[in-house]
C-alpha positions as semicolon CSV with decimal commas, in nm:
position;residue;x (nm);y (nm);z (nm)
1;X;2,743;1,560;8,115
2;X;2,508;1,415;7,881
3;X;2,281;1,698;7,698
4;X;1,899;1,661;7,587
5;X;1,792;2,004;7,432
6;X;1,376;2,099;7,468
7;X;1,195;2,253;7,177
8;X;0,878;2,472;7,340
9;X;0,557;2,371;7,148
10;X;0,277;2,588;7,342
11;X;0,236;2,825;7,050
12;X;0,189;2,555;6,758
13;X;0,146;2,196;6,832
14;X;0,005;2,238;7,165
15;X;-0,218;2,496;7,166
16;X;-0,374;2,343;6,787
17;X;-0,371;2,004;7,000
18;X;-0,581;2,155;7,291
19;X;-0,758;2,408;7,134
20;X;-0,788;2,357;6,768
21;X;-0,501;2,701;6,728
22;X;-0,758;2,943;6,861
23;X;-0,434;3,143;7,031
24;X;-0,426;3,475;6,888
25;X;-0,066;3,642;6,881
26;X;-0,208;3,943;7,075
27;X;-0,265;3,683;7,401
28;X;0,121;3,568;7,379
29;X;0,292;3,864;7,283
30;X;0,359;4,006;7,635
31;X;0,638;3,655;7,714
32;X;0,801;3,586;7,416
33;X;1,052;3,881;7,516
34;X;1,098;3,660;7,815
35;X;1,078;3,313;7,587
36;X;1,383;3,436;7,450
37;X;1,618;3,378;7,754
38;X;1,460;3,046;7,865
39;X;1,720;2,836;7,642
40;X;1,505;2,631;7,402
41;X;1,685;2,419;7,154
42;X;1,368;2,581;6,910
43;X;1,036;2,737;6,992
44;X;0,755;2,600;6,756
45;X;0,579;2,912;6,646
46;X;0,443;2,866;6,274
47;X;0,308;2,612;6,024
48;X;0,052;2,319;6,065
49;X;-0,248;2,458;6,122
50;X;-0,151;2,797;6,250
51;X;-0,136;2,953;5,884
52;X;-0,503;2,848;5,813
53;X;-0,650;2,945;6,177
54;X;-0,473;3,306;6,124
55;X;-0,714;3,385;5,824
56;X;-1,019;3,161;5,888
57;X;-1,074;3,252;6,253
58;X;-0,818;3,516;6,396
59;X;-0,852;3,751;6,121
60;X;-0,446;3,782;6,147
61;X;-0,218;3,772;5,889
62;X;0,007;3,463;5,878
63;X;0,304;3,640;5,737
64;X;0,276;3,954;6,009
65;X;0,275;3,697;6,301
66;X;0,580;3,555;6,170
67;X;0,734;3,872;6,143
68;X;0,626;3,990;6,480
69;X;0,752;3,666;6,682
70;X;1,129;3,726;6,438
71;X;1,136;4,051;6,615
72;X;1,050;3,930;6,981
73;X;1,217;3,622;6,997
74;X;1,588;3,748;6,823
75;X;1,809;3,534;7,017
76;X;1,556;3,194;7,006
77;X;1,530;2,959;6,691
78;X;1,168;2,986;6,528
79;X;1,044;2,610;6,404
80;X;0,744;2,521;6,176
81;X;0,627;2,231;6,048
82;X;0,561;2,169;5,681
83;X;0,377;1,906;5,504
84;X;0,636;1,899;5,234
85;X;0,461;1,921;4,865
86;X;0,104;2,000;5,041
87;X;0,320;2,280;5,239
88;X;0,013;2,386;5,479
89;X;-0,286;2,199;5,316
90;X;-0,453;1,914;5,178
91;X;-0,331;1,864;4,802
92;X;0,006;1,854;4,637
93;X;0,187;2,230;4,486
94;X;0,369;2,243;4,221
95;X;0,711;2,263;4,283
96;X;0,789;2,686;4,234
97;X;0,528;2,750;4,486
98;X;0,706;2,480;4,720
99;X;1,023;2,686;4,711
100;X;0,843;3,058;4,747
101;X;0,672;2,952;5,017
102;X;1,013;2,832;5,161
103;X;1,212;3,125;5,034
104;X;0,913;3,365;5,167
105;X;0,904;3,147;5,535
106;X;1,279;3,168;5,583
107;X;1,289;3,566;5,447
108;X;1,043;3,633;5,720
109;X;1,242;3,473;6,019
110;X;1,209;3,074;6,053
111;X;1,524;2,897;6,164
112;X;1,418;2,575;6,115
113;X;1,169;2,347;5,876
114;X;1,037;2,022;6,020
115;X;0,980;1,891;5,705
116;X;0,706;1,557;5,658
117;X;0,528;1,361;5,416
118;X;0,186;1,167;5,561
119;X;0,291;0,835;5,417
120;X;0,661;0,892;5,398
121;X;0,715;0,932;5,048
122;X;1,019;1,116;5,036
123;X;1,003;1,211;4,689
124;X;0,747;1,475;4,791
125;X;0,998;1,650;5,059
126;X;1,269;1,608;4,809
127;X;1,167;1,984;4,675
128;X;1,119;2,135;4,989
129;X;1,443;2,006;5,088
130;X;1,598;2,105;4,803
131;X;1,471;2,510;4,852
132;X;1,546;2,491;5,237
133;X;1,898;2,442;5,128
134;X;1,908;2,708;4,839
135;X;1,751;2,932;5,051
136;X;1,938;2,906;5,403
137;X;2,138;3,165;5,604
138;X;2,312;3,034;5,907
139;X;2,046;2,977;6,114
140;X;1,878;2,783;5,907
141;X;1,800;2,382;5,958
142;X;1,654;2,125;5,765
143;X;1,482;1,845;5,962
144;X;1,383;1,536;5,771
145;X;1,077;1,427;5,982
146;X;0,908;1,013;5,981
147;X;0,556;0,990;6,033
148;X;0,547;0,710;6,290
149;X;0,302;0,415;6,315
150;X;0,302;0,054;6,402
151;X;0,153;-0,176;6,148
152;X;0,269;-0,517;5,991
153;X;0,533;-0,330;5,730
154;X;0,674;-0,057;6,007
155;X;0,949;-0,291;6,121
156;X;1,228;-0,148;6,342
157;X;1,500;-0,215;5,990
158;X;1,229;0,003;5,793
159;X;1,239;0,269;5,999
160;X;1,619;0,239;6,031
161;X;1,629;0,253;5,649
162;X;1,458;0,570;5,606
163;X;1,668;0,739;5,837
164;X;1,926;0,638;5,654
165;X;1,765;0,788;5,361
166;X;1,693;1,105;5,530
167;X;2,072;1,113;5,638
168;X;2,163;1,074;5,254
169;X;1,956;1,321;5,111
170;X;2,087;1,584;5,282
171;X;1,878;1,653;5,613
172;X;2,048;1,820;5,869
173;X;1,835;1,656;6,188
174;X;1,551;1,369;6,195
175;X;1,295;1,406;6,368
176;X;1,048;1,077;6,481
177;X;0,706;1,221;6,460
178;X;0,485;1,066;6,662
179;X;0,168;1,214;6,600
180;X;-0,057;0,971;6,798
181;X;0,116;0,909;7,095
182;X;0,149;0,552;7,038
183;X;0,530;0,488;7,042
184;X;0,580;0,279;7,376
185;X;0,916;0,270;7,560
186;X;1,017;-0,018;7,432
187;X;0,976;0,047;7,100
188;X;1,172;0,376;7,150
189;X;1,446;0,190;7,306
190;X;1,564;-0,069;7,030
191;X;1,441;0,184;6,742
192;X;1,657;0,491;6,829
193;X;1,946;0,206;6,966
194;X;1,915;0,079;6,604
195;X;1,915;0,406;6,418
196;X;2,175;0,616;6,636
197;X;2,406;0,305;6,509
198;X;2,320;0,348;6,157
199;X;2,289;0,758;6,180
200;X;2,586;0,814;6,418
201;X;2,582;1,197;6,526
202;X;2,311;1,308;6,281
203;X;2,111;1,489;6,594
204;X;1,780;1,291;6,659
205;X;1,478;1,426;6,781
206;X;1,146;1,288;6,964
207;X;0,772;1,454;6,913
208;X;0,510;1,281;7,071
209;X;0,195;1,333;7,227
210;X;0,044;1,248;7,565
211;X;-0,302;1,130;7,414
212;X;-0,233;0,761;7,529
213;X;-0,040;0,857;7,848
214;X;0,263;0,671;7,703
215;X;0,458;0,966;7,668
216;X;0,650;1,087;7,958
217;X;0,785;0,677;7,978
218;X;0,827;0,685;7,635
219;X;1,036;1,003;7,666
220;X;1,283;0,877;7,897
221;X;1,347;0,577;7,757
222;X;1,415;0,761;7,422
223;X;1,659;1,001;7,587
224;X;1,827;0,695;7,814
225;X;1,898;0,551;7,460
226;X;2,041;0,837;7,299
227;X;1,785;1,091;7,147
228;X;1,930;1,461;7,177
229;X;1,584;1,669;7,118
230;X;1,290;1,616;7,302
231;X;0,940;1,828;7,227
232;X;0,734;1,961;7,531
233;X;0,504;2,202;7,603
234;X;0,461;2,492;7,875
235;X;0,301;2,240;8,209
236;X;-0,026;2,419;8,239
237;X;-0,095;2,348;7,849
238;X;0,055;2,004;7,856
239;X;-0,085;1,682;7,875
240;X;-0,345;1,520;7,716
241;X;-0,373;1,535;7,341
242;X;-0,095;1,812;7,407
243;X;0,322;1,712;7,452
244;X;0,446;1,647;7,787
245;X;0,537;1,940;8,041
246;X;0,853;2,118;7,985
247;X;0,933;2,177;8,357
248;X;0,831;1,826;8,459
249;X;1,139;1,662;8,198
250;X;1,318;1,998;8,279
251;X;1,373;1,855;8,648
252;X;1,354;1,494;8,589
253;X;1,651;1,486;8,387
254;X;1,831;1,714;8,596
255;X;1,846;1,442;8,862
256;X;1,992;1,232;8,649
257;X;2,224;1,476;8,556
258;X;2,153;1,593;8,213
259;X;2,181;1,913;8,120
260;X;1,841;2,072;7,933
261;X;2,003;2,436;7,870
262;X;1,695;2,606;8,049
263;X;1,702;2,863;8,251
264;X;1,475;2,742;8,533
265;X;1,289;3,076;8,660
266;X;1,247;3,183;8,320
267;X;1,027;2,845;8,231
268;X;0,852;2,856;8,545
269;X;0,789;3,259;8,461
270;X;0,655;3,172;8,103
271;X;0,450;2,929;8,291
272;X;0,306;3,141;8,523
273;X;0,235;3,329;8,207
274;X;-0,035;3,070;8,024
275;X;-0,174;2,979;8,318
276;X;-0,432;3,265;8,304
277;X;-0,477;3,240;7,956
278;X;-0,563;2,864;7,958
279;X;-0,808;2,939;8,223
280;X;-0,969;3,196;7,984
281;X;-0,984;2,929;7,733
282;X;-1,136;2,696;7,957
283;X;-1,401;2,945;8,106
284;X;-1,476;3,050;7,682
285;X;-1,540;2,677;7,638
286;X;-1,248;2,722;7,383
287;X;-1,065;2,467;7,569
288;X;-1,285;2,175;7,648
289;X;-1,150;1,968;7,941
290;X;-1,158;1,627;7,753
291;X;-0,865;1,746;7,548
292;X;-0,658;1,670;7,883
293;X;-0,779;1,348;7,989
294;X;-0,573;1,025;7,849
295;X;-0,734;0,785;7,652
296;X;-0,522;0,468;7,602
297;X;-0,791;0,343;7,306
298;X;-0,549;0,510;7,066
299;X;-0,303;0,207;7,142
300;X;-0,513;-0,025;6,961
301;X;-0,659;0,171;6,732
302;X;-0,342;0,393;6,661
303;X;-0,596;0,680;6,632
304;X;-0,445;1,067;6,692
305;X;-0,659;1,238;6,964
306;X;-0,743;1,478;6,697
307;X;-0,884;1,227;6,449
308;X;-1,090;1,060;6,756
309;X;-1,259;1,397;6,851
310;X;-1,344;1,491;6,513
311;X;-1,496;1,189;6,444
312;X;-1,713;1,232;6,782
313;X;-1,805;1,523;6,668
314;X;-1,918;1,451;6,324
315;X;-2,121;1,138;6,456
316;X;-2,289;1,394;6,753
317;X;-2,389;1,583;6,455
318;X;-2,539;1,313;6,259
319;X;-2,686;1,206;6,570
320;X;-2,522;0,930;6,521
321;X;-2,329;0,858;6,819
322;X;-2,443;0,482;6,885
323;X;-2,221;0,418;6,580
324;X;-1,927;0,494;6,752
325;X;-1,779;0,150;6,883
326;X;-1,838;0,004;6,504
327;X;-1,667;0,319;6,318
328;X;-1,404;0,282;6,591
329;X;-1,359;-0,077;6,497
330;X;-1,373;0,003;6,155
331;X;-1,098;0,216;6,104
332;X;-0,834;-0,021;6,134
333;X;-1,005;-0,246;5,817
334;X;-0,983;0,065;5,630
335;X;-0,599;0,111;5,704
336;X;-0,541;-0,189;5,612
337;X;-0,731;-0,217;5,261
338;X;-0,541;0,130;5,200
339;X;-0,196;-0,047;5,268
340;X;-0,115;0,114;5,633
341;X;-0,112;0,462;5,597
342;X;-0,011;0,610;5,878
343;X;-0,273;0,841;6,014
344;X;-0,149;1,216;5,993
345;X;-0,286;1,446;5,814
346;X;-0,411;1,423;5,520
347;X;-0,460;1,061;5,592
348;X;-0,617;1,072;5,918
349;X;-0,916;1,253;5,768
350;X;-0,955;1,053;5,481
351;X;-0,904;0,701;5,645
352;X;-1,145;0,846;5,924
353;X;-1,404;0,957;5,723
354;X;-1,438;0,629;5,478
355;X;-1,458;0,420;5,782
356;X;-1,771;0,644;5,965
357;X;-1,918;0,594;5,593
358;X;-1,884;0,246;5,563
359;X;-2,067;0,211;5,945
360;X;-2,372;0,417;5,834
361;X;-2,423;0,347;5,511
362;X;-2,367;-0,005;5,633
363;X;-2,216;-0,183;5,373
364;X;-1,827;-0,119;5,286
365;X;-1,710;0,158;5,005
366;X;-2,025;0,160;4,868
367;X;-1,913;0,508;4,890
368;X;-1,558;0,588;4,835
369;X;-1,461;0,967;4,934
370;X;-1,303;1,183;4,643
371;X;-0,987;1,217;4,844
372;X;-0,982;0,820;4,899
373;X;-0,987;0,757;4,496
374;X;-0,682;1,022;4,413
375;X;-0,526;0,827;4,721
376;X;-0,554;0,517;4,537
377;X;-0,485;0,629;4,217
378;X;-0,160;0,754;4,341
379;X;-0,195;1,130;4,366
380;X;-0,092;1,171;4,717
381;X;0,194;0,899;4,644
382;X;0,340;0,558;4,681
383;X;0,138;0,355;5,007
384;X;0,331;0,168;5,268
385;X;0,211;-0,130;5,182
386;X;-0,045;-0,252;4,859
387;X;-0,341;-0,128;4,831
388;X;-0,624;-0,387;4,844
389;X;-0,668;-0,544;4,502
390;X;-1,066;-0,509;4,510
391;X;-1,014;-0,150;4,590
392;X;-0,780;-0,061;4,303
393;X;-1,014;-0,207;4,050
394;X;-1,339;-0,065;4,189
395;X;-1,182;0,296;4,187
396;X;-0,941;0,245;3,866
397;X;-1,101;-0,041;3,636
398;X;-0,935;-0,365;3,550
399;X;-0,719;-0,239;3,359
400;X;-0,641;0,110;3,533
401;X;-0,308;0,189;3,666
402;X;-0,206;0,464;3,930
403;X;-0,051;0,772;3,818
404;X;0,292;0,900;3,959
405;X;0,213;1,216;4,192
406;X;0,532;1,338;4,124
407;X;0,431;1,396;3,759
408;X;0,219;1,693;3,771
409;X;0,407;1,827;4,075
410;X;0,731;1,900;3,901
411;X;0,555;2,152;3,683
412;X;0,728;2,497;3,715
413;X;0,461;2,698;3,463
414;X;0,440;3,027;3,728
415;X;0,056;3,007;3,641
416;X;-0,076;2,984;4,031
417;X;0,126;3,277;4,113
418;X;-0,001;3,442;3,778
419;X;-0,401;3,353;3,829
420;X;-0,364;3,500;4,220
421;X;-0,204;3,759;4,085
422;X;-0,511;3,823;3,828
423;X;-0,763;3,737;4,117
424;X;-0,665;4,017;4,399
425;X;-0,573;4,271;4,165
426;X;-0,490;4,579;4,417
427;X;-0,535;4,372;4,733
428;X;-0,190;4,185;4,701
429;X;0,074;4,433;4,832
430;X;0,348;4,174;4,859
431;X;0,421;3,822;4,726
432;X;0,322;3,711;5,096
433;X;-0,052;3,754;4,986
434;X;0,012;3,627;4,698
435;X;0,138;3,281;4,851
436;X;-0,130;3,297;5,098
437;X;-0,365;3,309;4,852
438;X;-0,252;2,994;4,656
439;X;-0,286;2,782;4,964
440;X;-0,553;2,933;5,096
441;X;-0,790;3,106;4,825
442;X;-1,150;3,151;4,998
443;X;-1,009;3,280;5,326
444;X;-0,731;3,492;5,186
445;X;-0,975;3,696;4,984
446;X;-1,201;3,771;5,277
447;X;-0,941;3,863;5,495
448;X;-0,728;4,129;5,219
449;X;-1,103;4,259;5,166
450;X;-1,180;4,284;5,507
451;X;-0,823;4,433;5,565
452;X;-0,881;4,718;5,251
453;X;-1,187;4,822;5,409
454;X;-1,082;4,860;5,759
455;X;-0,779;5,090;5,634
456;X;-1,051;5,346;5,398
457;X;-1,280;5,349;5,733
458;X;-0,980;5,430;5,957
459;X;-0,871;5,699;5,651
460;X;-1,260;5,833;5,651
461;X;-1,193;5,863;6,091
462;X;-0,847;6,068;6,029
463;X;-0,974;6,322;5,779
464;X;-1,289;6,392;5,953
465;X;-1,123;6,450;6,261
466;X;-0,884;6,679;6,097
C-alpha cells in the first residue's frame, strides 16, 4: 500500500496565513495532548512568524511555548521553519548566532528544521545546515526547502538541479515550498516525475497554499506522481490563503488506498476542537472572512495571498485604493528588473513595496527602497536571474560592483551575543533571551521589562498577604 504522510500546519502556517499568528498557546493547549495520537508525519508548531507575534502581540515567550508544546506533544515530531541566515527576520546573522539559535531550537524540543533561503541561494542555508547536523539527537531532521516560482529561468531541469544540490549537501528531506499557491497539477506532475528520478528515495515533500484554489488538484497530482509528505491544515482553518483540509486528503486518499497514518476520530476530535476558536476569531474580527475566499489573480501575478492583502491594506491607508489594478500590474516589471525573485519573504515585501512606489510616485525607481539597494548590491545574495543593467548602475555607479553576502556573514566575533548581553543586564536569565534579543531587540526588551515587573508586583501581592 502506497503511503503519503500529513504534516498538521494549524498552529504555524495556517493560523499566520488566516490570521496574521494571533493564536495564543493558552487557546490550543487543551488538544495537543490529543494531537499527539492523531499520527502526523510532523506538527508545525514554531518559527516563521510565530517567534515575532509571541513578543510583539501575545506577550508570550517564544522559547516557553516551545517548551510547553515539547512537553504536550512527546510522542509527535515538532517542525519550524527557518529562513536560513535571516533565521526568523529580515537581514542576514552572522554565522555563531545561526548555530545558537539552532543549538537553542533543537535543546528546547524541535524535531525537525524546514530550512529556506528567499531566492535559493544555498550558500546562506549552508550554516544552518551545517549546525542542524552538529547539533542533532535522533529525532532530529534536516529539510532542505526550494522556494517555488514560475518565471522564464525556473525551468523544470533547474529545479531538478537544486534538488540535486540539496541531496548533496547533506539534507535529509526536500521540501517544494510553494508559498503562493501557484504550482498547477501539471507542473507538479513532470517536476516531482523528474526529480524523484534524479533524487531516488530522498523523501519529498509538498507545501502549498489554497490562495489560487489550485491546491487540492495540485495535491493529488503530486502524490499520484510520487511525493511522500503532503502539508494540510485542521478543515475548519483550511482553505483560502491557508493549506488544504487534513480530513478532506485524509479520506480522499483512503479511497484510493493510501495509507495517511491518521487516526481518523482523533483528526475529526482536534477538529471539533478549532472550530469554536475560529469562530471566536471571526466574531473578534481577528479572522476576516476574505482570508478564505480564492482568488485565482495570484496565477498571473504569482502574488502570495499575504503580499496581496498587505498591499490592500497599505493602499486603503494611503487612500489610495484606485491604484490598485496599476501596482498590481506593476509588480511583475519589478520582478523582472530584479532578475525573478521569487516572492517569499523578504522578497515579497520588498518587490511589493517598490512596485506600489513606482504607481504613486508615478514614474519608476525614482525611489528605490533601502532594502531594494542591499538587494542589488548583493547583500541578501546571488538573484535568479541578472539584475537589470540600468538598475545596477543607478544604485551602484558605473563602476560599482556587488558585494558577496556571504562575506560579512561568516564572521564568528561573539560581539551580538556580547552587546545583548551588555544591553539587558539582569533581565537575561538564560541564553534564550539572549537570542531573542538579537533577532528581535525592540520587542524583546519590552517584554523581559514587562515580565520583571509583573514578578516584583506578584512578590509585593505574596508578602502583603502574608
Amino acid at each position: 500500500m502506497k503511503k503519503v504522510q500529513i504534516t498538521e500546519t494549524v498552529l504555524r502556517d495556517a493560523q499566520q496565513s488566516l490570521i496574521a499568528t494571533r493564536m495564543p498557546y493558552a487557546d490550543y493547549e487543551g488538544i495537543l495532548s490529543e494531537m499527539d495520537k492523531a499520527g502526523y508525519y510532523s506538527v508545525e508548531c514554531w518559527g516563521g512568524a510565530t517567534f515575532d507575534s509571541c513578543l510583539r502581540y501575545l506577550n508570550e515567550d517564544p522559547w516557553e511555548r516551545l517548551r510547553n508544546l515539547r512537553k504536550n506533544l512527546p510522542n509527535t515530531r515538532l517542525q519550524m521553519l527557518l529562513r536560513g541566515q535571516n533565521l526568523l527576520g529580515y537581514k542576514h546573522y552572522h554565522d555563531d548566532v545561526v548555530e545558537k539559535f539552532i543549538e537553542l531550537s533543537i535543546k528546547n524540543g524541535i524535531d525537525v528544521i524546514r530550512i529556506f533561503d528567499a531566492l535559493n541561494d544555498f550558500r546562506n542555508i549552508k550554516t544552518a545546515l551545517e549546525s542542524t547536523k552538529k547539533y542533532a539527537n535522533e529525532r532530529t531532521i534536516a529539510s532542505g526547502c526550494i522556494s517555488y516560482t514560475q518565471s522564464p529561468v525556473h525551468t523544470v531541469d533547474k529545479y531538478i538541479e537544486m534538488c540535486k544540490e540539496l541531496q548533496s549537501m547533506g539534507f535529509d528531506t526536500i521540501c517544494l515550498k510553494d508559498m503562493a499557491g501557484t504550482m498547477t497539477p501539471y507542473e507538479a506532475e513532470h517536476l516531482i516525475k523528474g526529480i524523484k528520478d534524479a533524487v531516488g528515495d530522498m523523501p519529498l515533500i509538498l507545501h502549498t497554499h489554497c490562495t489560487t484554489g489550485m491546491a487540492y488538484m495540485t495535491i493529488t497530482k503530486a502524490v499520484e506522481s510520487g511525493i511522500d509528505v503532503i502539508d494540510c491544515a485542521t478543515s475548519c482553518l483550511s482553505g483560502g490563503t491557508s493549506q488544504p483540509s487534513t480530513e478532506t486528503m485524509f479520506y480522499a486518499f483512503q479511497q484510493y488506498g493510501m495509507d495517511c497514518g491518521l487516526d481518523e476520530e482523533v483528526i475529526n476530535k482536534v477538529n471539533d476542537f478549532f472550530k469554536p476558536l475560529k469562530q471566536k476569531y471571526v466574531d473578534n474580527g481577528t479572522l476576516n472572512p476574505k482570508s478564505l475566499s480564492t482568488d485565482a489573480q495570484a496565477l498571473v501575478y504569482k502574488v502570495p495571498g499575504g503580499m496581496l492583502s498587505n498591499m490592500i491594506a497599505n493602499l486603503t491607508d494611503m487612500h489610495a485604493m484606485d491604484k490598485f489594478e496599476a501596482a498590481l500590474l506593476e509588480i511583475p516589471a519589478v520582478r523582472a528588473d530584479l532578475g525573478y525573485p521569487p516572492l517569499v519573504t523578504p522578497l515579497s515585501q520588498m518587490v511589493g513595496n517598490q512596485a506600489v512606489t513606482n504607481v504613486l510616485i508615478g514614474e519608476r525607481y525614482k525611489n528605490i527602497s533601502k532594502e531594494v539597494k542591499n538587494y542589488i548590491k548583493g547583500e541578501y545574495g546571488i538573484a535568479p536571474a541578472p539584475v537589470s543593467a540600468e538598475l545596477v548602475e543607478k544604485v551602484l555607479g558605473a563602476d560599482g560592483t556587488p558585494v558577496d553576502c556571504r562575506d560579512e556573514d561568516q564572521k564568528r566575533t561573539g560581539e551580538d551575543f556580547a552587546a545583548a548581553k551588555e544591553a539587558l543586564g539582569d533581565l537575561a536569565r538564560s541564553e534564550e533571551d539572549i537570542m531573542s534579543y538579537i533577532c528581535y531587540p525592540d520587542q524583546t526588551l519590552k517584554f523581559l521589562k514587562d515580565r520583571k515587573a509583573q514578578e516584583e508586583n506578584e512578590a509585593v501581592y505574596t508578602i502583603e498577604e502574608m
